[in-house]
PyMOL commands that place a pseudoatom at each C-alpha (Angstrom):
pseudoatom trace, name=CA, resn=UNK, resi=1, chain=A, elem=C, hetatm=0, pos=[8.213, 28.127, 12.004]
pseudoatom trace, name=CA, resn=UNK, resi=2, chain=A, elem=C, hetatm=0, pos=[9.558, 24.380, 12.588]
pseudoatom trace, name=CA, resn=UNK, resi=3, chain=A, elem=C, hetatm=0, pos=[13.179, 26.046, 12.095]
pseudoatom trace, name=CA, resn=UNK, resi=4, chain=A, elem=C, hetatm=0, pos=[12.534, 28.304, 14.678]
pseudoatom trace, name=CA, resn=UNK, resi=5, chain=A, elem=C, hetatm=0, pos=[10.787, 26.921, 16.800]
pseudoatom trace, name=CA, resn=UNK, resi=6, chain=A, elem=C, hetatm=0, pos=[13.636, 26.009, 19.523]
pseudoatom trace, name=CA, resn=UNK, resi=7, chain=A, elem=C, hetatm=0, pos=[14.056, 29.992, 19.520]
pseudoatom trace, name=CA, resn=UNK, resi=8, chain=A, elem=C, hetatm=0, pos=[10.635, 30.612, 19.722]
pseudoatom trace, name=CA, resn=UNK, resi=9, chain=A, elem=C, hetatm=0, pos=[10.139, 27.914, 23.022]
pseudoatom trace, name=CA, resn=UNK, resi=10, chain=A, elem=C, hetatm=0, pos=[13.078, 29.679, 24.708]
pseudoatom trace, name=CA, resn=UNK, resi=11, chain=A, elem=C, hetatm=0, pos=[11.508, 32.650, 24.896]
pseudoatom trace, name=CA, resn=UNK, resi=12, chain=A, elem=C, hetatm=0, pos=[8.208, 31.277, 25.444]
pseudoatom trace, name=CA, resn=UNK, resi=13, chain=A, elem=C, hetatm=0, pos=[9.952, 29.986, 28.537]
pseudoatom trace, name=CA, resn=UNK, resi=14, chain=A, elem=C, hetatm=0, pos=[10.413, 33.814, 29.359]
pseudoatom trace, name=CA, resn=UNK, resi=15, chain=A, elem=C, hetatm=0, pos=[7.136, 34.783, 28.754]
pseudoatom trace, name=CA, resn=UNK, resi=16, chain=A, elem=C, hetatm=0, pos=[4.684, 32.638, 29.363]
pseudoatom trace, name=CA, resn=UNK, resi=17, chain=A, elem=C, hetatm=0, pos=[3.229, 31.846, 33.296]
pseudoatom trace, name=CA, resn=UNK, resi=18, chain=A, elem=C, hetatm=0, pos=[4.495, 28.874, 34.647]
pseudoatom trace, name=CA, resn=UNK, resi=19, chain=A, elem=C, hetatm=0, pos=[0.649, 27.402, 35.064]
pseudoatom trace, name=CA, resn=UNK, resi=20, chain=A, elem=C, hetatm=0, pos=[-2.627, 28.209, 33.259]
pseudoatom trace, name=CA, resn=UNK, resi=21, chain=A, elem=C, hetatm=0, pos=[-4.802, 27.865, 30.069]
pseudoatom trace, name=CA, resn=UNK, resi=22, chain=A, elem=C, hetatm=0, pos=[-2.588, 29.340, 26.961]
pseudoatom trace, name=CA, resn=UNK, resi=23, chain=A, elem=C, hetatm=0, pos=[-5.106, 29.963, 24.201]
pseudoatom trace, name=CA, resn=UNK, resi=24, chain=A, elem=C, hetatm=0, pos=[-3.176, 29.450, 20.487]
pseudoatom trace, name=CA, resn=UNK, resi=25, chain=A, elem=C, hetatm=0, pos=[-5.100, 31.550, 18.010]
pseudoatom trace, name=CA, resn=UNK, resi=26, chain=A, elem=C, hetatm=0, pos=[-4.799, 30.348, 14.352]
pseudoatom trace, name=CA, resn=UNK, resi=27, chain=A, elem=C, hetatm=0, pos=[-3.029, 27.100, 15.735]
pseudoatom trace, name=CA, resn=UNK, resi=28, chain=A, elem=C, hetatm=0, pos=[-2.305, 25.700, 11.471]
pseudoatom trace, name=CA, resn=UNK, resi=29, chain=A, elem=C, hetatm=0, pos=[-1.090, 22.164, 11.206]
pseudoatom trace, name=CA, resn=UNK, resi=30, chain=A, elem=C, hetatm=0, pos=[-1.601, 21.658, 15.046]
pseudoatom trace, name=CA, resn=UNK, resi=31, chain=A, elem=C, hetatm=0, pos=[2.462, 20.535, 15.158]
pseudoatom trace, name=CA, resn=UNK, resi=32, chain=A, elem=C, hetatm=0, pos=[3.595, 23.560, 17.456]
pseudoatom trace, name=CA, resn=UNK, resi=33, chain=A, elem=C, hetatm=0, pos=[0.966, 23.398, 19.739]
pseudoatom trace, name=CA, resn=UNK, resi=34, chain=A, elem=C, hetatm=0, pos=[2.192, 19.662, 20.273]
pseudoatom trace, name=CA, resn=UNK, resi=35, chain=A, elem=C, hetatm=0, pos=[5.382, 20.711, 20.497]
pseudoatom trace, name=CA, resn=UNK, resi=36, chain=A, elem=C, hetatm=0, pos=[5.242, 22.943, 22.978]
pseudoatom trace, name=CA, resn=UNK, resi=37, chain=A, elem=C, hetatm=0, pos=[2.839, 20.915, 24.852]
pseudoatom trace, name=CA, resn=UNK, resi=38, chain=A, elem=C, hetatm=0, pos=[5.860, 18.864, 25.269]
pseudoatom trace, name=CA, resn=UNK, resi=39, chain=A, elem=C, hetatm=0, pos=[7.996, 21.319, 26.094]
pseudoatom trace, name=CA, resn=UNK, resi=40, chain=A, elem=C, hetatm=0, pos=[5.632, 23.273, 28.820]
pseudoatom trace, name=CA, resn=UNK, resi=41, chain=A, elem=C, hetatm=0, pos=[4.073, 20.054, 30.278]
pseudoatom trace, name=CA, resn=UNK, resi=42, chain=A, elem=C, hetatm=0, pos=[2.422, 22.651, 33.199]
pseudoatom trace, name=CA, resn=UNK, resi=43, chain=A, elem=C, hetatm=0, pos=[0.526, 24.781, 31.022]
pseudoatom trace, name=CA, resn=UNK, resi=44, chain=A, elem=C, hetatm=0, pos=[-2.535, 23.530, 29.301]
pseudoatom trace, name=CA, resn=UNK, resi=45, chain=A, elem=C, hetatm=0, pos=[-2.896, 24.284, 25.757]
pseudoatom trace, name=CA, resn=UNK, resi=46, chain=A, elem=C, hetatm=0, pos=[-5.940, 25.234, 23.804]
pseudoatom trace, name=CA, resn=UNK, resi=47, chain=A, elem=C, hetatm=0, pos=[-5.435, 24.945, 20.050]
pseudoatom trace, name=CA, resn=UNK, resi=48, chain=A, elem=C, hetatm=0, pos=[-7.733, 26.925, 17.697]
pseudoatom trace, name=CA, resn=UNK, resi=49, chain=A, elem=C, hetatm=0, pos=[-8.061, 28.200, 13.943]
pseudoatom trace, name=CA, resn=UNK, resi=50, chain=A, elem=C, hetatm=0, pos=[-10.746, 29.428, 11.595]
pseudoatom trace, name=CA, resn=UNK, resi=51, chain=A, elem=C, hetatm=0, pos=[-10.207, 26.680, 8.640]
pseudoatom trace, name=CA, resn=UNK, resi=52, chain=A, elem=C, hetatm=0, pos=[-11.854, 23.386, 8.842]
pseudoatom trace, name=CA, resn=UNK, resi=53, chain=A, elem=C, hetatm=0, pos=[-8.365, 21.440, 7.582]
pseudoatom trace, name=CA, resn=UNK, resi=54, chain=A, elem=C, hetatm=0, pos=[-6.355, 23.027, 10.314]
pseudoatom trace, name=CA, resn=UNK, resi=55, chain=A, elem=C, hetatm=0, pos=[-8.935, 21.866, 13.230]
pseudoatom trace, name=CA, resn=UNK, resi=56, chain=A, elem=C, hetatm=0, pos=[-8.674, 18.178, 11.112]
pseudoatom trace, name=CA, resn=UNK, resi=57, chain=A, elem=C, hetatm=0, pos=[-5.078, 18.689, 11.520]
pseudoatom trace, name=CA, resn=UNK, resi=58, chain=A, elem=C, hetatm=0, pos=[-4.243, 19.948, 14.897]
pseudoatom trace, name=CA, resn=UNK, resi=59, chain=A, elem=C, hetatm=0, pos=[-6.752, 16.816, 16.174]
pseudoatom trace, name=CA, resn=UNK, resi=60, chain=A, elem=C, hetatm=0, pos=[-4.766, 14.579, 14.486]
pseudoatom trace, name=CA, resn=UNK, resi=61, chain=A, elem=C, hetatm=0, pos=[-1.469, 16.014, 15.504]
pseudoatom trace, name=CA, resn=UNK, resi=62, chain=A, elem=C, hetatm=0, pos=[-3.131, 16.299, 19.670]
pseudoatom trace, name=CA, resn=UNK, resi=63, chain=A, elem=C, hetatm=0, pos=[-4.421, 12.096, 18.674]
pseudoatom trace, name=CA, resn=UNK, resi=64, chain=A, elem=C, hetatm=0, pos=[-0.924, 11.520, 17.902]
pseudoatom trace, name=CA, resn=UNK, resi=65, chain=A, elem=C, hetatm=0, pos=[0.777, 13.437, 20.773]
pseudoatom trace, name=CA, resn=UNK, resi=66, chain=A, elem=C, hetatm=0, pos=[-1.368, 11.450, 23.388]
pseudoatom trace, name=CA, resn=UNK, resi=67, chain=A, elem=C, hetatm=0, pos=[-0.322, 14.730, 24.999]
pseudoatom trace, name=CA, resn=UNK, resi=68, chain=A, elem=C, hetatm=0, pos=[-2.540, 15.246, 28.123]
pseudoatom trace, name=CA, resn=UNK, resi=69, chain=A, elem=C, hetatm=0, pos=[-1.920, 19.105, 28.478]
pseudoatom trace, name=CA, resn=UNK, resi=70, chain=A, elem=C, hetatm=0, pos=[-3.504, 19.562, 24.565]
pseudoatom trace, name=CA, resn=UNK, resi=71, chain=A, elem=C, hetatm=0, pos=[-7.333, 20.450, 24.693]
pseudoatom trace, name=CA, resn=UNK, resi=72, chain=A, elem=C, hetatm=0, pos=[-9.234, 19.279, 21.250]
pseudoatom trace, name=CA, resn=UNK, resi=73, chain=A, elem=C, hetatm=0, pos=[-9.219, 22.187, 18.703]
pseudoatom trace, name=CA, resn=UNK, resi=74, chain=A, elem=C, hetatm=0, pos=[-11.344, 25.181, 18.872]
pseudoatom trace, name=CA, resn=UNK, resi=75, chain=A, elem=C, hetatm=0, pos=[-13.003, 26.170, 15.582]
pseudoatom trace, name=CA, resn=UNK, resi=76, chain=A, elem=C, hetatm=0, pos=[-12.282, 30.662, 16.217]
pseudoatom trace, name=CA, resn=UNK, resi=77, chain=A, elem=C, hetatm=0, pos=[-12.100, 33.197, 13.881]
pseudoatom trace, name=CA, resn=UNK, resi=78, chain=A, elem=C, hetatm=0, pos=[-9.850, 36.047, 15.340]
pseudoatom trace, name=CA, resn=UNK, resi=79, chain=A, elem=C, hetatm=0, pos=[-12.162, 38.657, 14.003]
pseudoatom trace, name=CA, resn=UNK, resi=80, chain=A, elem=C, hetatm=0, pos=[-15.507, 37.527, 15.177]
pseudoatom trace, name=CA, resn=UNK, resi=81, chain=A, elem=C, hetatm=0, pos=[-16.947, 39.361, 18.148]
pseudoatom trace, name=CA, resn=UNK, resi=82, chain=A, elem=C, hetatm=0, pos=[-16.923, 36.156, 20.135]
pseudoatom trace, name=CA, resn=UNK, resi=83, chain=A, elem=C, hetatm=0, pos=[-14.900, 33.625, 20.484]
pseudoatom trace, name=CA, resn=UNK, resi=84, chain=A, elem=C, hetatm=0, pos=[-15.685, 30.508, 21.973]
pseudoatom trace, name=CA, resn=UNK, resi=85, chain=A, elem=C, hetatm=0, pos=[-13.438, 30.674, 25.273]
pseudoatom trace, name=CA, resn=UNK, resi=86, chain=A, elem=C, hetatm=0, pos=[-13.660, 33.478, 27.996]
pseudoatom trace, name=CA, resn=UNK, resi=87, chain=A, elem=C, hetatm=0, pos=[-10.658, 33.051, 29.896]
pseudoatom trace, name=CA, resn=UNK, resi=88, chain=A, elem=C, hetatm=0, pos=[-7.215, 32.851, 29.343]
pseudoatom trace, name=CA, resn=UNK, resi=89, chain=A, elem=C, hetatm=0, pos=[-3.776, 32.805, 30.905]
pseudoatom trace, name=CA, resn=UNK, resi=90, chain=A, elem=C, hetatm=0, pos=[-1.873, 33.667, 28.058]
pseudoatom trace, name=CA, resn=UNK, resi=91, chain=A, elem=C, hetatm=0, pos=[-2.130, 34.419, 24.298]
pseudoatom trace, name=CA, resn=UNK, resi=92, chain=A, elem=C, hetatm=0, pos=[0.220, 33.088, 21.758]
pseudoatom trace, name=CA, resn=UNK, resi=93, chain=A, elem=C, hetatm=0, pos=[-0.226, 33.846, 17.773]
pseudoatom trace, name=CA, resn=UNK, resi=94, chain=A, elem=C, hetatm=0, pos=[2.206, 32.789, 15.504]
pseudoatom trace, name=CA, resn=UNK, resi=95, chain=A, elem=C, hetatm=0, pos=[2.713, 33.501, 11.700]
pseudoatom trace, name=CA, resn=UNK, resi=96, chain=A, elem=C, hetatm=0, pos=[-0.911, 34.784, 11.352]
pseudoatom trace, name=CA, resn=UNK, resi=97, chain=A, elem=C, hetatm=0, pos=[-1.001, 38.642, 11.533]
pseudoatom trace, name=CA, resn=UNK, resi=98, chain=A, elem=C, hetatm=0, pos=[0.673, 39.141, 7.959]
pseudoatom trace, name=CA, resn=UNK, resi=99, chain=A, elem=C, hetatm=0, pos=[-1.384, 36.318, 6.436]
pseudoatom trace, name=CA, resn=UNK, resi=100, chain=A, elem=C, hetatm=0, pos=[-4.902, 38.206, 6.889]
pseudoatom trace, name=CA, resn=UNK, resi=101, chain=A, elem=C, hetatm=0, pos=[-6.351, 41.086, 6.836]
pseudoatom trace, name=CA, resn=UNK, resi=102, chain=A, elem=C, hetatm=0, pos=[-5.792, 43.511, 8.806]
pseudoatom trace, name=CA, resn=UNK, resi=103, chain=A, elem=C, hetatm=0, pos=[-9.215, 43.548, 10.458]
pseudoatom trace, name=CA, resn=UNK, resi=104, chain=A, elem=C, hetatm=0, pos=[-7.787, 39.908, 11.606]
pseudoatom trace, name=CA, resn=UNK, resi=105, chain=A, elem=C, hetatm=0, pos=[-5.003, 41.197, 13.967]
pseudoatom trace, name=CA, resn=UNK, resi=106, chain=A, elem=C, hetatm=0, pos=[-7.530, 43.988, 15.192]
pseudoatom trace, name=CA, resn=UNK, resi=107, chain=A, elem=C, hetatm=0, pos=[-9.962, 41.015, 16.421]
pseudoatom trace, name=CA, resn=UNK, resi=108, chain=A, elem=C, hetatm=0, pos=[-6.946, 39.142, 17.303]
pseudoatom trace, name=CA, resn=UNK, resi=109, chain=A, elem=C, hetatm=0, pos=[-6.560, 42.236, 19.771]
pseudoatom trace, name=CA, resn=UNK, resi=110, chain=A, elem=C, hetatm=0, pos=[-10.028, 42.489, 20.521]
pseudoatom trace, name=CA, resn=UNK, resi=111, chain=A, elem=C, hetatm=0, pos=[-10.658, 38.800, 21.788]
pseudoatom trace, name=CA, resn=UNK, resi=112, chain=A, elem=C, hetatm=0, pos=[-7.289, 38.788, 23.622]
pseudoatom trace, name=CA, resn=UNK, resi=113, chain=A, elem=C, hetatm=0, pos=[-8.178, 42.135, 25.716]
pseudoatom trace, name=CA, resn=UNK, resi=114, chain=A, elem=C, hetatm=0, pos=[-11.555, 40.241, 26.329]
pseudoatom trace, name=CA, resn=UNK, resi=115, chain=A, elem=C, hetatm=0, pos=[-10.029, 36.873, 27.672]
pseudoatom trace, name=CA, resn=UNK, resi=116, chain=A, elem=C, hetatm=0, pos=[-6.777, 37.741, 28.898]
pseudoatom trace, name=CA, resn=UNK, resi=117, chain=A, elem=C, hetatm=0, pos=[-6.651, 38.280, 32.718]
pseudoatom trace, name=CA, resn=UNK, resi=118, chain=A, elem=C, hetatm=0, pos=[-4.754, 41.490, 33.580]
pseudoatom trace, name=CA, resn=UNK, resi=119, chain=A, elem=C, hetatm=0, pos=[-0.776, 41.230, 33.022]
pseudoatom trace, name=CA, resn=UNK, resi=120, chain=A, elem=C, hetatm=0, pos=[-1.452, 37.773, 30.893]
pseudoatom trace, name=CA, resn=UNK, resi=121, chain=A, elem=C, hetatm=0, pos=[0.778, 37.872, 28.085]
pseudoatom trace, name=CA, resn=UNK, resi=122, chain=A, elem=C, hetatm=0, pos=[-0.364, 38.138, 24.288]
pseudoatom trace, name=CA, resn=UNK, resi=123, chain=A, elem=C, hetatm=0, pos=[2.859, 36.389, 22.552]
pseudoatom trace, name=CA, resn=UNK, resi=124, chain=A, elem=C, hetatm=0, pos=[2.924, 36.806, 18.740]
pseudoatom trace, name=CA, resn=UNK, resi=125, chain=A, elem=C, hetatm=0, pos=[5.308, 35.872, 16.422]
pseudoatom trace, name=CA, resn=UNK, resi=126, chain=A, elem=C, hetatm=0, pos=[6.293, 36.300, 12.761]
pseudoatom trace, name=CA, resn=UNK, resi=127, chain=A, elem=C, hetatm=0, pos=[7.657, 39.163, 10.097]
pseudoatom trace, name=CA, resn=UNK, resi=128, chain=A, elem=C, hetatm=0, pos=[7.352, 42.715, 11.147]
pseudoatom trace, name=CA, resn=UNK, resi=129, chain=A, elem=C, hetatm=0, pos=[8.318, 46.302, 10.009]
pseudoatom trace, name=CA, resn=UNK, resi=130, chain=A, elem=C, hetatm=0, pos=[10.142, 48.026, 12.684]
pseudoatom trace, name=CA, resn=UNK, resi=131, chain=A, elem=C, hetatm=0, pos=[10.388, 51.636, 11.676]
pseudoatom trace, name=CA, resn=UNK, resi=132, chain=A, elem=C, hetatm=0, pos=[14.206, 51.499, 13.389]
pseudoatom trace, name=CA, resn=UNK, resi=133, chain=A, elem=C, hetatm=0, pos=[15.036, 47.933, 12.134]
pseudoatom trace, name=CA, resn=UNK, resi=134, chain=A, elem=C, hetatm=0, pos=[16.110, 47.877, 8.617]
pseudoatom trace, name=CA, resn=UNK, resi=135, chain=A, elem=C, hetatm=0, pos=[14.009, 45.599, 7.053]
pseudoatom trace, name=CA, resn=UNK, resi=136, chain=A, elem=C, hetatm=0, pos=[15.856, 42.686, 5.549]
pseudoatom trace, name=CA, resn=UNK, resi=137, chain=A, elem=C, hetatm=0, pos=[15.632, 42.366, 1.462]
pseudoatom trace, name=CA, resn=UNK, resi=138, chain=A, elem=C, hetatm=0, pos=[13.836, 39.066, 1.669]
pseudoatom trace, name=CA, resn=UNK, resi=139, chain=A, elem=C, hetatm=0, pos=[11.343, 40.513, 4.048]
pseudoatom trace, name=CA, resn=UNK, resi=140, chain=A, elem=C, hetatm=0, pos=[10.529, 43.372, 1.655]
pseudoatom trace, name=CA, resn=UNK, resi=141, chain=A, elem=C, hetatm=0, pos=[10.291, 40.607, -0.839]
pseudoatom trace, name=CA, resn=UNK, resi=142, chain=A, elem=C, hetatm=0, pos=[7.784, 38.314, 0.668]
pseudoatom trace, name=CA, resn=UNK, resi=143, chain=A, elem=C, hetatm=0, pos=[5.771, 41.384, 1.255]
pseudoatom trace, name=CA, resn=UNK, resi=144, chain=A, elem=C, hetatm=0, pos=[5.714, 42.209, -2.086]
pseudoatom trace, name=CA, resn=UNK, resi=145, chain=A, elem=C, hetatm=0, pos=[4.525, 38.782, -2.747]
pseudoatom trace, name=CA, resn=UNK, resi=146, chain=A, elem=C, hetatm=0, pos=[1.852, 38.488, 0.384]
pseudoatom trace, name=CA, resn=UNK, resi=147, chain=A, elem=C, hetatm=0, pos=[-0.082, 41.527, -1.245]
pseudoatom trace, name=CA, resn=UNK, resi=148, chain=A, elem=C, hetatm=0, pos=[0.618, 40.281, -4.697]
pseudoatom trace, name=CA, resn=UNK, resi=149, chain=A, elem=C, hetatm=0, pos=[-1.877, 37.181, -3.867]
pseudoatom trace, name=CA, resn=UNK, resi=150, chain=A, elem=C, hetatm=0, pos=[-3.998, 39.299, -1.562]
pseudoatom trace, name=CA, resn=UNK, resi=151, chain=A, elem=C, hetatm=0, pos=[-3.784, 43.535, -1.085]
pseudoatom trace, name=CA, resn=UNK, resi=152, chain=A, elem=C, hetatm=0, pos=[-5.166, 43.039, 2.045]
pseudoatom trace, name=CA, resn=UNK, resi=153, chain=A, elem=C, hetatm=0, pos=[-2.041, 40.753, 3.241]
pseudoatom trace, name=CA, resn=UNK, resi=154, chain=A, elem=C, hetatm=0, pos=[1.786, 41.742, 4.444]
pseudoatom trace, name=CA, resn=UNK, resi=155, chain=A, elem=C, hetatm=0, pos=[3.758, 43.010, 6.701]
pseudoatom trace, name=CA, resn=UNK, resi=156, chain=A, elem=C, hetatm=0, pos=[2.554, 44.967, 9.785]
pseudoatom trace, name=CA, resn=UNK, resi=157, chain=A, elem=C, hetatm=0, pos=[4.212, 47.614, 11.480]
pseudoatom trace, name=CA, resn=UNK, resi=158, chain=A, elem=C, hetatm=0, pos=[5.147, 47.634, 14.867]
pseudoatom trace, name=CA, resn=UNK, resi=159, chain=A, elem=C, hetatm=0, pos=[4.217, 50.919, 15.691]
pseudoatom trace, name=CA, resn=UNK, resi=160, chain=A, elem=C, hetatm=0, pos=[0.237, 50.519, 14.282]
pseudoatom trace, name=CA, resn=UNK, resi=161, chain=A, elem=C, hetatm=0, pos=[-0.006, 47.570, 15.909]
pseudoatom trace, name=CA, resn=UNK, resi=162, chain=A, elem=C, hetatm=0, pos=[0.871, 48.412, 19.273]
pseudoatom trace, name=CA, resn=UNK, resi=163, chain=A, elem=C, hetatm=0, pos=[-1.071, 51.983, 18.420]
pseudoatom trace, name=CA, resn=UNK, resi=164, chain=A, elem=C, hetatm=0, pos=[-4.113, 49.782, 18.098]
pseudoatom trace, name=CA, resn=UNK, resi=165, chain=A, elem=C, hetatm=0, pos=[-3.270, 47.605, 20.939]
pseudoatom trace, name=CA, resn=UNK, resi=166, chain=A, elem=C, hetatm=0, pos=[-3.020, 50.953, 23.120]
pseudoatom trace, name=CA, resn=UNK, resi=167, chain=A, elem=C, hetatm=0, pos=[-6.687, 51.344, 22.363]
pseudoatom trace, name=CA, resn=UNK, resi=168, chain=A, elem=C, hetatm=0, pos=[-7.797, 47.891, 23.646]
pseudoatom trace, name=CA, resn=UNK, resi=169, chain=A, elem=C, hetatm=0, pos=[-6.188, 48.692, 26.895]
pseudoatom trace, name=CA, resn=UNK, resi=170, chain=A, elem=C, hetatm=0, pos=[-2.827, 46.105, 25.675]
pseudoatom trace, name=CA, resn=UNK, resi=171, chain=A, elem=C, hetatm=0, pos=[0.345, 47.630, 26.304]
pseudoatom trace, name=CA, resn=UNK, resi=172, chain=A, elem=C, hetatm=0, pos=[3.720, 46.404, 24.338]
pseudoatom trace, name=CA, resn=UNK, resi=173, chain=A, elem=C, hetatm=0, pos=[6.059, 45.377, 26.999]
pseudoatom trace, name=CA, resn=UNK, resi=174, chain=A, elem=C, hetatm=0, pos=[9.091, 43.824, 24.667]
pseudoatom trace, name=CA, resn=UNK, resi=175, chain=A, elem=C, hetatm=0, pos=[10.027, 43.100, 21.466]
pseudoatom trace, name=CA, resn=UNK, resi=176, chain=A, elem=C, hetatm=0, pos=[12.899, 40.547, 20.703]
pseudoatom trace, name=CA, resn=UNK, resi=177, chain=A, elem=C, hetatm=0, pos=[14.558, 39.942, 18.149]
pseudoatom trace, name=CA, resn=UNK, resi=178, chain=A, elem=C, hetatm=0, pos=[14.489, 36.382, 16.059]
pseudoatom trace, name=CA, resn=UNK, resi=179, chain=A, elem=C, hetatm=0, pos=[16.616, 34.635, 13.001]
pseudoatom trace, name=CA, resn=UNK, resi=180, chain=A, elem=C, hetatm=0, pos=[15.420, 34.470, 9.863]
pseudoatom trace, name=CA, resn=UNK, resi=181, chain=A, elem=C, hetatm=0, pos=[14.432, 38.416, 10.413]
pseudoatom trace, name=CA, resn=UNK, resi=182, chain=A, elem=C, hetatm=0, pos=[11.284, 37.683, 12.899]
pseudoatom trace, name=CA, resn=UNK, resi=183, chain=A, elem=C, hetatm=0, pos=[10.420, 39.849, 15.812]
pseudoatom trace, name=CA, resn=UNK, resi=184, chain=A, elem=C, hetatm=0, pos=[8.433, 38.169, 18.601]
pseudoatom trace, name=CA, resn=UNK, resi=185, chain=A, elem=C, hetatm=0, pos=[6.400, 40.684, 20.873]
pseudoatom trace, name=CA, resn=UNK, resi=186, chain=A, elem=C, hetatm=0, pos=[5.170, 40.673, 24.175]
pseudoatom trace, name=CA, resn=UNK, resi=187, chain=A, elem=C, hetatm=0, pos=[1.933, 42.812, 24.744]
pseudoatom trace, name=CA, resn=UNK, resi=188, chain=A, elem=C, hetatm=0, pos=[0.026, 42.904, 28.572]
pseudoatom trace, name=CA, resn=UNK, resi=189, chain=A, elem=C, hetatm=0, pos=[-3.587, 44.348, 29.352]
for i in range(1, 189): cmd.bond("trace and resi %d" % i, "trace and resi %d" % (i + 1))
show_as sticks, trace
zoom trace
């Protein structure tokens, strides 16, 4: 993600509202939240993830920032039935969908229909199958490997995920196309 993350801001920039509350869902490390912090300096960002490391991490990364705009880390699991913020301007999930179960990008679309306000974005990011995108040889690979260390891991399609998102009242508005063989896609309630 720290590759891409210039690509990923400049769409961002596209997306996102100009002001608000953008809640990141399975924030990691807690260095792209900062980072775009920076980068949006009118949008207030609220960090999250499920692991106890990653909410060390992010604070440390917010401590260091001395970033105003970056609210301490919320301790969320995408697929519990409530998460501990009810309102939200915008939605942005990177790298996580592929990296969890699938019941974790269904909650991930549950607690964003809950939260957002209608026609606030849900942003996510990562490695998708795109049933008319050939899907690059490395991609197929690091599928193969995602469900090697856990069959409940890999690549998601497009298609069932905006299928699902249909039934939670999200709608897919875009898809764009990123390097390294990413898609980022834009979903509204």
């Amino acid at each position: 993600m720290l590759r891409n993350r210039e690509y990923i801001a400049e769409v961002l920039s596209e997306w996102l509202p100009e002001r608000g509350l953008v809640l990141e869902v399975a924030s990691g490390t807690g260095e792209h939240v900062v980072f775009f912090a920076e980068r949006f300096p009118k949008l207030e960002w609220q960090p999250s993830d499920a692991h106890p490391d990653a909410l060390a991490s992010i604070a440390s990364w917010r401590d260091a920032s001395g970033l105003p705009n970056v609210r301490p880390p919320l301790e969320l699991d995408a697929c519990a039935a409530l998460w501990p913020i009810d309102r939200a301007d915008a939605v942005l999930n990177i790298n996580m969908v592929h990296i969890s179960p699938w019941a974790a990008a269904l909650g991930l679309l549950d607690g964003a229909a809950r939260v957002l306000t209608p026609g606030a974005p849900l942003i996510l990011y990562g490695p998708w199958l795109k049933d008319d995108i050939p899907t690059a040889p490395s991609n197929l690979a690091f599928d193969r490997d995602l469900r090697s260390r856990d069959p409940q891991w890999g690549l998601r399609r497009v298609e069932d995920f905006a299928a699902a998102a249909e039934k939670r009242r999200l709608s897919l508005e875009h898809m764009r196309r990123m390097p390294a063989n990413n898609l980022m896609l834009l979903l509204r309630p």
